[in-house]
C-alpha positions as CSV (number, residue, x, y, z in Angstrom):
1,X,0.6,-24.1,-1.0
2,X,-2.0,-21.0,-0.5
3,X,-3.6,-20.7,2.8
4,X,-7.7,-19.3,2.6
5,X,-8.9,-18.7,5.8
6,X,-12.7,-19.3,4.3
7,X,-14.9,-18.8,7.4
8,X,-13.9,-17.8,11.3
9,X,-16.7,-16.9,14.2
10,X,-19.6,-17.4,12.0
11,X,-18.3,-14.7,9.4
12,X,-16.3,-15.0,5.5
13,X,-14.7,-12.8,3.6
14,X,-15.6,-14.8,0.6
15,X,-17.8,-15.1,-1.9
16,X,-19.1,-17.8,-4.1
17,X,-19.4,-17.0,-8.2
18,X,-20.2,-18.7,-11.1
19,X,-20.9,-17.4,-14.6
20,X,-23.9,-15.3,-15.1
21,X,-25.1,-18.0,-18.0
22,X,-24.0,-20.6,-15.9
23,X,-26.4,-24.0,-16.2
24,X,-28.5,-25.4,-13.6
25,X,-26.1,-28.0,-12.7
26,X,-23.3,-25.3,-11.8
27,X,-25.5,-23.2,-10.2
28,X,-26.8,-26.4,-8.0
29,X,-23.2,-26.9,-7.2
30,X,-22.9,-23.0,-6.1
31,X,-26.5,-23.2,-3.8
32,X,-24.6,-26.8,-2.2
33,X,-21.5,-25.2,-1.6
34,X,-23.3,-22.7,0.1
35,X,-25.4,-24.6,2.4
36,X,-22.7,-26.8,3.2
37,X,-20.3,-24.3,4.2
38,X,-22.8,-22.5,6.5
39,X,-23.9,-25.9,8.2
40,X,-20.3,-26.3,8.7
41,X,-19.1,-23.0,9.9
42,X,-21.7,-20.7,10.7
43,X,-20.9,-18.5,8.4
44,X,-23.2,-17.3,5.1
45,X,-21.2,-17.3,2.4
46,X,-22.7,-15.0,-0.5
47,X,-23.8,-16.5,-3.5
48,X,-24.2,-14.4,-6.5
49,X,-23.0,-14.4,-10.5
50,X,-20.5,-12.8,-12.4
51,X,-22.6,-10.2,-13.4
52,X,-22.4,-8.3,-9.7
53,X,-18.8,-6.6,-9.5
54,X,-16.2,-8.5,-7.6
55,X,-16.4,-7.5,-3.8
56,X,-13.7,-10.1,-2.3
57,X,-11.9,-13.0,-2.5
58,X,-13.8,-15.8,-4.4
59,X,-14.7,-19.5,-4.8
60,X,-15.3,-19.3,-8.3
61,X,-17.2,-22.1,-9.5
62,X,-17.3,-23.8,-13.2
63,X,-16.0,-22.3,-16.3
64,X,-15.5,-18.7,-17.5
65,X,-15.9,-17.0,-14.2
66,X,-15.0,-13.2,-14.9
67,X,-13.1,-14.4,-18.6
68,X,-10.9,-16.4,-16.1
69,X,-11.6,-19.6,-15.0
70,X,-10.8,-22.7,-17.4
71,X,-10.8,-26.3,-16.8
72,X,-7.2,-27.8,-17.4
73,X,-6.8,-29.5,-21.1
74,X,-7.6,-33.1,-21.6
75,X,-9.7,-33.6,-18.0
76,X,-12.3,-36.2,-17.6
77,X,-15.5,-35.0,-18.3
78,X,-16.4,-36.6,-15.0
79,X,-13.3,-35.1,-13.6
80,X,-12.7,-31.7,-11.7
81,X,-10.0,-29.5,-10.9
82,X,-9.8,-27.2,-7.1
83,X,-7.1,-25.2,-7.8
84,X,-5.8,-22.3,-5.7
85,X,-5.5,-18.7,-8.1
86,X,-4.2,-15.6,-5.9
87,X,-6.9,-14.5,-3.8
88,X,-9.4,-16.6,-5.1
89,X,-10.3,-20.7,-5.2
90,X,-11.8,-22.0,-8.4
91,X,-13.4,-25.1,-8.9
92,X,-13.8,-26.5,-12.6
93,X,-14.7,-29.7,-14.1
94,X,-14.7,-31.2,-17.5
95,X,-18.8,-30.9,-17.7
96,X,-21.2,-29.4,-15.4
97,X,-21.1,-32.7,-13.5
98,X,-17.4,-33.0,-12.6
99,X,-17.7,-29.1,-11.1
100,X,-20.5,-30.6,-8.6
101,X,-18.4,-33.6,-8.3
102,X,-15.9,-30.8,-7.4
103,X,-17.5,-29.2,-4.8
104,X,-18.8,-32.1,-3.1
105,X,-15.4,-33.3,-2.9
106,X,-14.0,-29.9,-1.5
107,X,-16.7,-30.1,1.3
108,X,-15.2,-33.9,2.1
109,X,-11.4,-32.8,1.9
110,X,-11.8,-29.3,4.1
111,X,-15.3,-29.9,6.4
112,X,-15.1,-34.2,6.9
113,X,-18.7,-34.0,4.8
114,X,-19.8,-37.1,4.1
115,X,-23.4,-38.8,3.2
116,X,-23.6,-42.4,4.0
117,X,-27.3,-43.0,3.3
118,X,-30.5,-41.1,1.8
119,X,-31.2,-39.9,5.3
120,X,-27.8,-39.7,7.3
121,X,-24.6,-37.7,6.5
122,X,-22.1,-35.4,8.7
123,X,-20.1,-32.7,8.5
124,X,-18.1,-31.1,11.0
125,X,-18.9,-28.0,12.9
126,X,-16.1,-25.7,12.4
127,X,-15.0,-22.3,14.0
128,X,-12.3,-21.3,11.7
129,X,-12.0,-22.9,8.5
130,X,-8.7,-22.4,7.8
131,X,-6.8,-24.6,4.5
132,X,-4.1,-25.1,2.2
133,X,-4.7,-25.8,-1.2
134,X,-2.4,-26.0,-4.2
135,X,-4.2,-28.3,-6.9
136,X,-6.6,-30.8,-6.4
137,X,-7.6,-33.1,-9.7
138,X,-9.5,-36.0,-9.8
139,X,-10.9,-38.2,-12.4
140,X,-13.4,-41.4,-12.2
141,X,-12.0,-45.2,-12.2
142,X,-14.8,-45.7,-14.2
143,X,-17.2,-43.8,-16.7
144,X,-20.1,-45.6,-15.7
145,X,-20.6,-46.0,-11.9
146,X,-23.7,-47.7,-10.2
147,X,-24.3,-48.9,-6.9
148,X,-27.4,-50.6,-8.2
149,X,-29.1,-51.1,-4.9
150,X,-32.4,-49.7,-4.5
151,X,-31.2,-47.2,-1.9
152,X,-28.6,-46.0,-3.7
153,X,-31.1,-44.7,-6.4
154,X,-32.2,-41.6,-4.5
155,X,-30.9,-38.3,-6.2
156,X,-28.9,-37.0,-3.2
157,X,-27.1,-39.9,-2.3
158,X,-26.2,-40.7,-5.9
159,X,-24.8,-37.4,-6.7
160,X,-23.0,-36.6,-3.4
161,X,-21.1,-40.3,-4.0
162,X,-20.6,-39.2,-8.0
163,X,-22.7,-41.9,-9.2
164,X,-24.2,-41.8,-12.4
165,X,-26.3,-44.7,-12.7
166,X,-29.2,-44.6,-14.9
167,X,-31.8,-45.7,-12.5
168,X,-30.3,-43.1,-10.1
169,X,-33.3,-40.4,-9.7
170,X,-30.5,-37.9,-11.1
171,X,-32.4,-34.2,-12.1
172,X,-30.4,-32.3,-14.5
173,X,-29.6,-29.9,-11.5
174,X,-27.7,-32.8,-10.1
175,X,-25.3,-33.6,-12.6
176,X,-28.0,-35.9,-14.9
177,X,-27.3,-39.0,-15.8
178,X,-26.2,-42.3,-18.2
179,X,-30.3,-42.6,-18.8
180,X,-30.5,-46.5,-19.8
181,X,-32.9,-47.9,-22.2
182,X,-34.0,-51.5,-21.1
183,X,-30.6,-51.9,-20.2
184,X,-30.6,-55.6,-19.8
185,X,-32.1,-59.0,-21.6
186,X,-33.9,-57.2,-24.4
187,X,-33.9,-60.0,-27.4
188,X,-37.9,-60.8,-26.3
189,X,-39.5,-56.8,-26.8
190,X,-37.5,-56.3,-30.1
191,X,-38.2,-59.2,-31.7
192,X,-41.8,-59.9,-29.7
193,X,-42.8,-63.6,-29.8
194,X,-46.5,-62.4,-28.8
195,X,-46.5,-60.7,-32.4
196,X,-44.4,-62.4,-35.2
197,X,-43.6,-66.5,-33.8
198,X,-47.5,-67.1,-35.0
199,X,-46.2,-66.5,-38.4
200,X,-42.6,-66.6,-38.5
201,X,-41.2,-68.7,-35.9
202,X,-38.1,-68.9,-38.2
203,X,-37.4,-65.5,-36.5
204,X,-36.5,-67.5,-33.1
205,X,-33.8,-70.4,-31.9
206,X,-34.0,-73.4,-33.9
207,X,-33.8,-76.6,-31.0
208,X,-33.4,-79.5,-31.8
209,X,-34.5,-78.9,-35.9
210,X,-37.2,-76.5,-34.3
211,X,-38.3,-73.0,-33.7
212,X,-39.1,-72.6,-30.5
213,X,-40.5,-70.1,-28.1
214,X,-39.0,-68.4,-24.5
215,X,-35.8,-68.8,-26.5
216,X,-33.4,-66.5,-28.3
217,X,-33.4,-64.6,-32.0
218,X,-32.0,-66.0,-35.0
219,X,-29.3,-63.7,-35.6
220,X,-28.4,-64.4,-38.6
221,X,-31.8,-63.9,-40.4
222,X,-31.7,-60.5,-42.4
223,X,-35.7,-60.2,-41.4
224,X,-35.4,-60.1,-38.1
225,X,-32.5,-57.6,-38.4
226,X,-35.1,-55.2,-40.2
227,X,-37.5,-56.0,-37.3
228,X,-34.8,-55.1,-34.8
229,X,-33.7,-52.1,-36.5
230,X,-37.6,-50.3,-36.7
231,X,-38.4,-51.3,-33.0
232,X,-35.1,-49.9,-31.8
233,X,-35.4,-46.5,-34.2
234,X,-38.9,-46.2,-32.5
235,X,-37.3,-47.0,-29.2
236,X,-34.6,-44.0,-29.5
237,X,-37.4,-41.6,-31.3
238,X,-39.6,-42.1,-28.1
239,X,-36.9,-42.1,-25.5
240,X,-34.7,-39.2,-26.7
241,X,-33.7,-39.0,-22.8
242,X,-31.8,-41.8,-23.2
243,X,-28.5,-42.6,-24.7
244,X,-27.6,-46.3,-24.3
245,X,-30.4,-48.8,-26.0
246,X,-29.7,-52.6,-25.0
247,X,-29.8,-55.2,-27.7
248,X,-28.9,-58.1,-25.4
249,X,-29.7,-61.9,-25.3
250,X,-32.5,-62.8,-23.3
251,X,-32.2,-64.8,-20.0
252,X,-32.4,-68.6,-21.0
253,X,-29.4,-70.9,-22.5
254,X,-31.5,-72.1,-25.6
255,X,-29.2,-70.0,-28.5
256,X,-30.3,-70.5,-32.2
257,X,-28.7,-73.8,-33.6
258,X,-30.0,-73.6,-37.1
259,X,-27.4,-73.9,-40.4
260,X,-25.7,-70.5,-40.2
261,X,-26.1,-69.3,-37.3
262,X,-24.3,-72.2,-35.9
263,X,-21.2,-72.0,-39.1
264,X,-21.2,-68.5,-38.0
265,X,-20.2,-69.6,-34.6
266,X,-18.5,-72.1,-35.1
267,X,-16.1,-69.5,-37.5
268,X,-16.0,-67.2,-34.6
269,X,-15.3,-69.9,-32.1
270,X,-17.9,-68.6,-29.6
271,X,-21.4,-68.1,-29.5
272,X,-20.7,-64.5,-28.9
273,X,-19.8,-64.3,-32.8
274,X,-23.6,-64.0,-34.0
275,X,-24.1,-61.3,-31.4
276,X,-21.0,-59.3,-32.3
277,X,-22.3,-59.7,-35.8
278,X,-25.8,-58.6,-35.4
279,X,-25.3,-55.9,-32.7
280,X,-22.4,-54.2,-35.4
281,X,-25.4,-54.1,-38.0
282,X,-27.6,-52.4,-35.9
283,X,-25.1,-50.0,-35.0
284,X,-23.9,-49.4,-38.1
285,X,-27.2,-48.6,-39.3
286,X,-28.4,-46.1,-36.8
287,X,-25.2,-44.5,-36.5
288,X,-25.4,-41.7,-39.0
289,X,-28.6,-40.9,-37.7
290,X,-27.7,-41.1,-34.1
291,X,-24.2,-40.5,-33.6
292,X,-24.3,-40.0,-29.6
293,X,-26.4,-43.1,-29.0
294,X,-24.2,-46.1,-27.9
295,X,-25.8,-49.9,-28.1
296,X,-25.4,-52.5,-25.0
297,X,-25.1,-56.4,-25.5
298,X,-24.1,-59.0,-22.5
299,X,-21.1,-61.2,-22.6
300,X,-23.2,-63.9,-20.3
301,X,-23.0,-67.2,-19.6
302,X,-23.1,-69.2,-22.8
303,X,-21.7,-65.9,-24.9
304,X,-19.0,-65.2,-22.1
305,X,-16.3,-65.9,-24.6
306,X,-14.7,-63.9,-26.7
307,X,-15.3,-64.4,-30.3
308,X,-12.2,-65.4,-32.3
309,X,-12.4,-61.8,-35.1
310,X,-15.3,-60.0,-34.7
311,X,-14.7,-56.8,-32.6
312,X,-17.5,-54.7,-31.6
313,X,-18.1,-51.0,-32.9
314,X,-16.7,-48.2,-30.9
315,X,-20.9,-47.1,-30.4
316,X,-21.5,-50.9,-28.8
317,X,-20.5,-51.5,-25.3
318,X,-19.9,-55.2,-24.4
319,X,-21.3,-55.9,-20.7
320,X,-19.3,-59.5,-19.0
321,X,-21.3,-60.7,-16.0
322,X,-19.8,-62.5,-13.5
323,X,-23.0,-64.8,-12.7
324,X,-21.1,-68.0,-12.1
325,X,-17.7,-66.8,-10.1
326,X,-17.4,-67.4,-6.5
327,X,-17.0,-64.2,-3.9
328,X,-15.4,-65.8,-0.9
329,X,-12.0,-64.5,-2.2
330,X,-11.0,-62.4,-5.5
331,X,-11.6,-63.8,-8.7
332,X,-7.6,-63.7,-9.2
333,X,-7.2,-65.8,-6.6
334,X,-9.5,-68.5,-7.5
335,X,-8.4,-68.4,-11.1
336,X,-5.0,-69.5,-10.1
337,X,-6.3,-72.2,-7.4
338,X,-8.6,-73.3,-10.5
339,X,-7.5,-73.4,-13.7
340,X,-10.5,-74.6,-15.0
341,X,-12.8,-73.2,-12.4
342,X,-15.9,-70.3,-13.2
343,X,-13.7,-67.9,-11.9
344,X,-10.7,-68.9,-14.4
345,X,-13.1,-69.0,-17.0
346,X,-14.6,-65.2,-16.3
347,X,-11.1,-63.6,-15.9
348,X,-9.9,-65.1,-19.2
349,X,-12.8,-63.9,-20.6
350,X,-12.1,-60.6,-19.9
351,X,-9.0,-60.5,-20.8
352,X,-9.9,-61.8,-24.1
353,X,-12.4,-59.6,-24.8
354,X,-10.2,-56.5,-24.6
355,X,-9.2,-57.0,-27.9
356,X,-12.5,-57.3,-28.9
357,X,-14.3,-53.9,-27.5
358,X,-12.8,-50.5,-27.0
359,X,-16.1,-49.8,-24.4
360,X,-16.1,-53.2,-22.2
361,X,-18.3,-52.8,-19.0
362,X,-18.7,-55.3,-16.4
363,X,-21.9,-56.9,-14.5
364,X,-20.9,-57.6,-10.9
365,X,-23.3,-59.0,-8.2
366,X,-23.0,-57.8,-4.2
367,X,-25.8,-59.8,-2.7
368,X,-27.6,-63.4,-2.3
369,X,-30.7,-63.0,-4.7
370,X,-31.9,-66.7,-3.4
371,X,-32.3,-64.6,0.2
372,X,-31.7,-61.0,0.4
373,X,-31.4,-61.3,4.3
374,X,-28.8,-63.8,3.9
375,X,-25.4,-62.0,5.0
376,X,-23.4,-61.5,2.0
377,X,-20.0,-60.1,3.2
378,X,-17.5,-59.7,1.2
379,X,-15.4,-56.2,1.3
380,X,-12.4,-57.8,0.8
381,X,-12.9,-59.4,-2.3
382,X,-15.3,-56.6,-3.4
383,X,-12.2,-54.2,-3.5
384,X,-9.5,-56.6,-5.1
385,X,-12.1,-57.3,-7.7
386,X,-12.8,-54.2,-8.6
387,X,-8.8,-53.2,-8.7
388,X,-8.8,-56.0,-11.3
389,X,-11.2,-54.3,-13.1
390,X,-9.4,-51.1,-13.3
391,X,-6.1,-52.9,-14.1
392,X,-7.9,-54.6,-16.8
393,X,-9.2,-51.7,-18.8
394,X,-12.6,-52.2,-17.7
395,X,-14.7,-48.9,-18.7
396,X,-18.0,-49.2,-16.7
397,X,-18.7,-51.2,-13.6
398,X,-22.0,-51.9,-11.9
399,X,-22.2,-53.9,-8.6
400,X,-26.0,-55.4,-8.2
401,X,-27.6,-55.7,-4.9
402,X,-30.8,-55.6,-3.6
403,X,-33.0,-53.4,-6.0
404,X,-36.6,-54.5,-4.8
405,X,-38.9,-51.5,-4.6
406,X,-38.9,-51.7,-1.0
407,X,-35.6,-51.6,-0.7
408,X,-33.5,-53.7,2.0
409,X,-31.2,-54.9,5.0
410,X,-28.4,-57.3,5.8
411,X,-25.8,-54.0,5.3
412,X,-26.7,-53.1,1.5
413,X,-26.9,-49.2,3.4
414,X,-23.3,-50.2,4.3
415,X,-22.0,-52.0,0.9
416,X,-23.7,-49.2,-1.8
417,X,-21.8,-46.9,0.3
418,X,-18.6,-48.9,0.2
419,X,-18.5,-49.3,-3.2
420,X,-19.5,-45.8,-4.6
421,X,-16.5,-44.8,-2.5
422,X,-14.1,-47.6,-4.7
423,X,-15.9,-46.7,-8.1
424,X,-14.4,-44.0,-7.7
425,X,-11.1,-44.8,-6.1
426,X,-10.4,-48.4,-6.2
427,X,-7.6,-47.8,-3.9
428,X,-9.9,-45.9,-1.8
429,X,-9.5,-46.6,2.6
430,X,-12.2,-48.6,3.0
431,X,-12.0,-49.5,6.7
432,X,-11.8,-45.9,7.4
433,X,-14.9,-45.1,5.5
434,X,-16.5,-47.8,7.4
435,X,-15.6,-46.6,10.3
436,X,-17.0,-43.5,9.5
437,X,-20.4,-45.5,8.6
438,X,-20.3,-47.2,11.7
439,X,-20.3,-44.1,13.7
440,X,-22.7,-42.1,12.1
441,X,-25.1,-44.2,11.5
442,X,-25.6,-45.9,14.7
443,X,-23.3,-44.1,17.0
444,X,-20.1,-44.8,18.1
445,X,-20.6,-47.2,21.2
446,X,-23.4,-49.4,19.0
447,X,-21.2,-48.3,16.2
448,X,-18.7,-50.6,17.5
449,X,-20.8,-54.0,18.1
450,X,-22.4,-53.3,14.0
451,X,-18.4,-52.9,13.2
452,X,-17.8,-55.9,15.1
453,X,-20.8,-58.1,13.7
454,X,-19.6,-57.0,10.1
455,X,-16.4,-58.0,11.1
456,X,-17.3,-61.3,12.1
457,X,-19.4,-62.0,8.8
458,X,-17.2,-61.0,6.9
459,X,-14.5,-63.3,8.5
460,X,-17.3,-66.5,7.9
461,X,-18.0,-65.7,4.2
462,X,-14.4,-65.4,3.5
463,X,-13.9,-69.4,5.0
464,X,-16.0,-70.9,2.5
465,X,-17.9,-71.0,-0.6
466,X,-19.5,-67.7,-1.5
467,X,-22.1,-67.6,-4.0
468,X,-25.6,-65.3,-5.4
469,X,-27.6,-68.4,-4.6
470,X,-27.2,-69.9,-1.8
471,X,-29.4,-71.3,1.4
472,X,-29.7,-70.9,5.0
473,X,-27.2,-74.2,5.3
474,X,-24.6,-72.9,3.7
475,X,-21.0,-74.1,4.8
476,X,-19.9,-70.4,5.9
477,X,-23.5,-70.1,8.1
478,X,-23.2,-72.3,11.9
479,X,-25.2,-72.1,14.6
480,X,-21.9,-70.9,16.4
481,X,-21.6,-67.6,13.8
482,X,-25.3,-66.9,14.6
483,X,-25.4,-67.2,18.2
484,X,-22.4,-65.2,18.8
485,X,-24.7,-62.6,15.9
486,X,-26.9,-62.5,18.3
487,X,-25.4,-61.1,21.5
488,X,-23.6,-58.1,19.4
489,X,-27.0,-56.7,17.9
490,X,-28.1,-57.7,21.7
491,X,-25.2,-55.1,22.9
492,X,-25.8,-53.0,20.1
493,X,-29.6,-52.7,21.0
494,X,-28.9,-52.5,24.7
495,X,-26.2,-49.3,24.2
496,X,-27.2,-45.6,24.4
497,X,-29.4,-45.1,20.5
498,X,-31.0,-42.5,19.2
499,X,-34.8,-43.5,18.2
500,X,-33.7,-43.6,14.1
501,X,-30.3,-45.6,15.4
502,X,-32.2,-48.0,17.4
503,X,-34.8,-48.3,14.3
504,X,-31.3,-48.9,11.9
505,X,-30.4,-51.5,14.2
506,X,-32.7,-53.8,14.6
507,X,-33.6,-53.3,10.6
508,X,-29.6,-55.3,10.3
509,X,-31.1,-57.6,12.7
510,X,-33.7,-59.0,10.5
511,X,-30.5,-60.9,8.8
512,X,-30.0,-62.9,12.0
513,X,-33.6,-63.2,13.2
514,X,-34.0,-64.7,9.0
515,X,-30.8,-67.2,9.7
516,X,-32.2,-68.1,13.3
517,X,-36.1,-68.9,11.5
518,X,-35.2,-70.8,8.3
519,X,-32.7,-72.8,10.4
520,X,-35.2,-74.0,13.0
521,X,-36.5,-77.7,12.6
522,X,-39.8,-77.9,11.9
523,X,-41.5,-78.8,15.1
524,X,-39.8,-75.8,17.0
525,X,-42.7,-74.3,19.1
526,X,-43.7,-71.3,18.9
527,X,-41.9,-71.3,15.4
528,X,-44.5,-70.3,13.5
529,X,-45.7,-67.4,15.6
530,X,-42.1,-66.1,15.4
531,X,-42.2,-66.4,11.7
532,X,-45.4,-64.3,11.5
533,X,-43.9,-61.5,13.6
534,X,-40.9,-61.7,11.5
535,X,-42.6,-60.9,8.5
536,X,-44.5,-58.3,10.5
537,X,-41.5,-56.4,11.5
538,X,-40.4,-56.8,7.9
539,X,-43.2,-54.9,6.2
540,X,-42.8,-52.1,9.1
541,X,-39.5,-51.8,7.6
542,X,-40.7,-51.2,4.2
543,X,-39.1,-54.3,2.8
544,X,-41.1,-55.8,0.0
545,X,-38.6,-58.8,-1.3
546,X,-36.4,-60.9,1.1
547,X,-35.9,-63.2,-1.9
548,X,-35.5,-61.8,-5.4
549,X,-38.6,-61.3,-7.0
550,X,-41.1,-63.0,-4.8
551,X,-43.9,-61.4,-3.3
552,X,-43.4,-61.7,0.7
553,X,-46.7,-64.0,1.1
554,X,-44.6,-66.7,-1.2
555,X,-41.6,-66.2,1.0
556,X,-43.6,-66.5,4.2
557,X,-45.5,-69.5,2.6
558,X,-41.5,-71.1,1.7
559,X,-40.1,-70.5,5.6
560,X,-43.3,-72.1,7.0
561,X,-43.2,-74.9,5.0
562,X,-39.9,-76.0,4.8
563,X,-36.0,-75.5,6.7
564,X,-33.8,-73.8,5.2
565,X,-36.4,-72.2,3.0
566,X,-36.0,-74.4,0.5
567,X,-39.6,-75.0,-0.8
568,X,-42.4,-73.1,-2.6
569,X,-45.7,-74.1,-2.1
570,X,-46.6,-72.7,-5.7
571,X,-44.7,-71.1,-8.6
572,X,-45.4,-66.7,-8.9
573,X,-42.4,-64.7,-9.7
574,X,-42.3,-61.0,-9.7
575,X,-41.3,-59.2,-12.6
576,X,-40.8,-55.8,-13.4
577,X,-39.0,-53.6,-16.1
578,X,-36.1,-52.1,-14.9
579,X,-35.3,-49.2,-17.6
């Protein structure tokens, strides 16, 4: 081990270096480790490039500093390297990325930095920052990483917690990103219904011994490859930021049935055969052409099973969804309780389908879309499941929350944080990052009533059925769990705040305020004055969606209508492109 003494009293001997040709990213990483290091210690570390004459001891940072610095052989290209080299520190990575992945990751190891949401993150004040280093390497769980919870797209957040999601608002300064073309159901805009079913509605499902619309492509119609292949050539000419294009099933069970497209799955022994087939073609054809572009099909619902031969190119990755499973405990676990369970059925599939795709990703979910403010709990699970994934091979991992424009409560700050710390490390320490959490973002005495409400949600979503879609009267929710809600964010309200801790606070508390209001009978005075406040304070939050896709006056209209929730005086559903 080298020791550095890096800063003491507000003064360094060091100096920070990169390469005078260095790219934007690198030098991003140099101006961070900068800032960082003089919030932390005081002390103004210069920043200059390889081009000014050595005047000290370095933290040389990215490749080719002075002829010198080199990443080791074989490193991720997400991963980095802090190594210690005589006098000097270097910090490499295998791209531009990994060496701000790098320095971010220095500043958590030797200064406690950490940022736990867009607007709060700590590091500690420091007088004499003193270390030992040898080697430090790291490398991602994962190569594709997303927190997808609207939150958790802002730049600084998503770089500091080496995300790379494609909605992540990710400049090239901070590391870019996996930019995502209409990275989900995508079957309806390449093949549009609203242009060719007039006149060819052989191009869609056969039901029944007919086309029919709002369905799926016939996939084994050469035409509607051609059809495919132009729309997604345009698609990739006009998007050239992007380098994974989605040719995915829409969002409806109603799969072609016509002659071959059903011998086709019935050879392959799934209806994921037909998609194999046809996504293959189009990547086959573009892939001369395009030989860094990478297509993206589902594995969902009716096509979770593998098919029986077809394995997908090594430019198509194959995205399983876990829509169905359960989240009260890991999907293991209710695999073994249930053979034949949703759960069995998921983890079978992916164990399948690893024979089947060299780039398999998974579609995880992290929140109730029925009601966003519904507590949704479930760390435990969360981090066993995503160990599983690892085991299994899995190469890319997204966890879905709330993504609503307005953003959300009911602890999605809390879980985005949690698991862009396991997407990384799977084995990560959860409970003292939460801690961490806790304490800075509402201080430690409230700190300790939110860890204490988590606590005690987490115990109740854990005791019983756990699902996306779930109501108010679900068996984990009694009036017991919310009463005793109550007095913590009561305590937790009550205890010395800050004005932005206070304002956290009672933003978590619209979770219990939601539970208390939907579970009221009908004939509760004063209910539906509460209910208008409630929706007050919820737009003085910024919250646009408690319940996926719905515009807030629906919502409202539902809780004043009916317990639990449960109604909708009329049908409007929100929808918007996410790509």
């Amino acid at each position: 081990m080298s020791k550095y003494v890096l800063a003491a009293n507000g003064e360094s001997k060091f100096h920070i270096v990169n390469h005078q040709y260095s790219d934007e990213t690198v030098r991003f990483a140099c101006a961070e480790l900068q800032k960082y290091l003089l919030k932390s210690t005081g002390a103004d570390v210069p920043y200059f490039s390889d081009r000014c004459p050595q005047r000290g001891a370095e933290i040389r940072i990215g490749d080719n500093v002075r002829g010198q610095t080199t990443a080791p052989v074989n490193l991720h290209p997400e991963g980095f390297c802090i190594r210690a080299d005589g006098e000097n520190i270097t910090i490499t990575g295998g791209t531009s990325r990994g060496v701000l992945y790098g320095v971010y990751r220095f500043l958590e190891i030797f200064c406690n930095f950490r940022c736990f949401t867009k607007d709060v993150e700590t590091i500690d004040e420091i007088d004499v920052l003193e270390i030992e280093l040898d080697e430090i390497m790291e490398e991602p769980a994962f190569e594709f990483r997303d927190a997808y919870f609207r939150n958790a797209f802002d730049g600084g957040f998503s770089s500091k917690n080496r995300l790379n999601s494609g909605l992540c608002d990710l400049s090239p300064a901070k590391g870019g990103r996996m930019k995502w073309f209409n990275f989900h159901h995508s079957f309806c805009d390449l093949v549009p219904e609203s242009r060719y079913f007039d006149t060819h509605p052989e191009y869609y499902s056969e039901i029944d011994g007919k086309r029919t619309r709002d369905s799926q492509l016939c996939l084994t119609n050469p035409e509607v490859l051609a059809v495919a292949e132009e729309t997604l050539r345009s698609w990739i000419k006009h998007n050239p930021e992007c380098t994974v294009f989605s040719v995915a099933q829409n969002d409806n069970m109603l799969r072609c049935a016509c002659e071959k497209c059903r011998a086709l799955e019935e050879e392959e022994g799934s209806p994921a055969g037909p998609i194999i087939h046809f996504v293959n073609k189009l990547a086959d054809s573009i892939k001369a052409d395009y030989p860094h572009i990478l297509l993206h099909t589902f594995a969902y619902q009716y096509s979770l099973p593998a098919p029986k031969k077809a394995v997908a190119r090594d430019n198509v990755i194959v995205r399983l969804c876990s829509i169905d499973c359960r989240y009260d405990k890991p999907f293991e676990g209710l695999a073994n309780e249930n053979p034949n369970g949703s759960e069995a059925v998921f983890v079978n599939a992916l164990n399948d389908w690893k024979n089947h795709a060299s780039r398999l990703y998974v579609w995880d979910y992290a929140v109730n879309f029925e009601n966003y403010l519904q507590p949704f709990i479930h760390f435990n699970s969360l981090r066993e499941n995503i160990r599983f994934f690892k085991r299994t091979g899995i190469k890319g991992l997204l966890e879905q929350g709330n993504f609503a424009y307005g953003g959300g409560a009911s602890c999605d700050d809390l879980k985005a944080y949690i698991i862009t710390k396991l997407l990384w490390d799977p084995d990560a320490d959860i409970d003292d990052e939460m801690q961490r959490f806790f304490d800075a973002v509402y201080g430690q005495e409230a700190g300790e009533y939110m860890k204490s409400y988590v606590e005690l949600m987490l115990q109740a979503c854990s005791s019983a059925p756990l699902s996306i879609y779930q109501h108010p009267d679900a068996e984990y929710i009694t009036d017991s769990l919310v009463n005793e809600a109550v007095l913590l964010f009561k305590k937790a309200m009550s205890a010395a705040l800050t004005a932005e801790q206070l304002e956290r606070v009672k933003r978590e508390y619209l979770a219990i305020r939601f539970l208390q209001l939907t579970r009221m009978e009908l004939d509760t005075p004063d209910r539906t004055e509460q209910i208008e406040q409630f929706f007050k304070d919820v737009k003085h939050f910024g919250i646009t969606e408690i319940m996926e896709r719905t515009s807030l006056a629906v919502s409202k209209a539902s809780m004043l209508k009916s317990r639990y929730a449960k109604e909708f005086p009329f049908n409007y559903r929100l929808y918007y492109i996410m790509q």
